[in-house]
N, C-alpha and C positions, 0 to 999 in steps of 0.2 A: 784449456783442455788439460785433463790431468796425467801426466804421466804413468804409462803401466811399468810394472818391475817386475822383471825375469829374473825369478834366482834358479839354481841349480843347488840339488844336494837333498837331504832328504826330507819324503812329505811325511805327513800326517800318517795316510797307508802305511809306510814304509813303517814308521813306529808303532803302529797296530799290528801288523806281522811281527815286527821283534815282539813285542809284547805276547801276543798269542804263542811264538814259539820257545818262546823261554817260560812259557807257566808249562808249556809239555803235556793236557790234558785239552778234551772238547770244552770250549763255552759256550754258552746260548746268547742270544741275539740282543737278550737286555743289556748282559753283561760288555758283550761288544760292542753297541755302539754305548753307553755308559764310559766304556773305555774311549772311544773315540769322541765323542766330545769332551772329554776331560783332554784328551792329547790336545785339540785344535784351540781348547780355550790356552792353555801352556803356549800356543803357538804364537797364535794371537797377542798374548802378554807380551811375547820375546819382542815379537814386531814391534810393538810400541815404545818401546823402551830406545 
């Protein structure tokens, strides 16, 4: 059985909200999850490493 892992600290969301509020203007829905898969893929890398 494979161990599950609990981390604490910040998600994906969390970096999509910074993201969204430091550009300071509306984006549309391509752009956000565009952005958001680009975060998760970053996330993803980190974990492997």
């Amino acid at each position: 059985m494979d161990a599950k892992l609990i981390s604490f600290g910040e998600t994906a969301i969390d970096r999509l909200l910074q993201w969204l509020r430091s550009s300071g203007e509306p984006k549309d829905i391509q752009e956000l999850l565009r952005q958001y898969l680009e975060i998760l893929s970053k996330a993803v890398m980190e974990d492997s490493e």
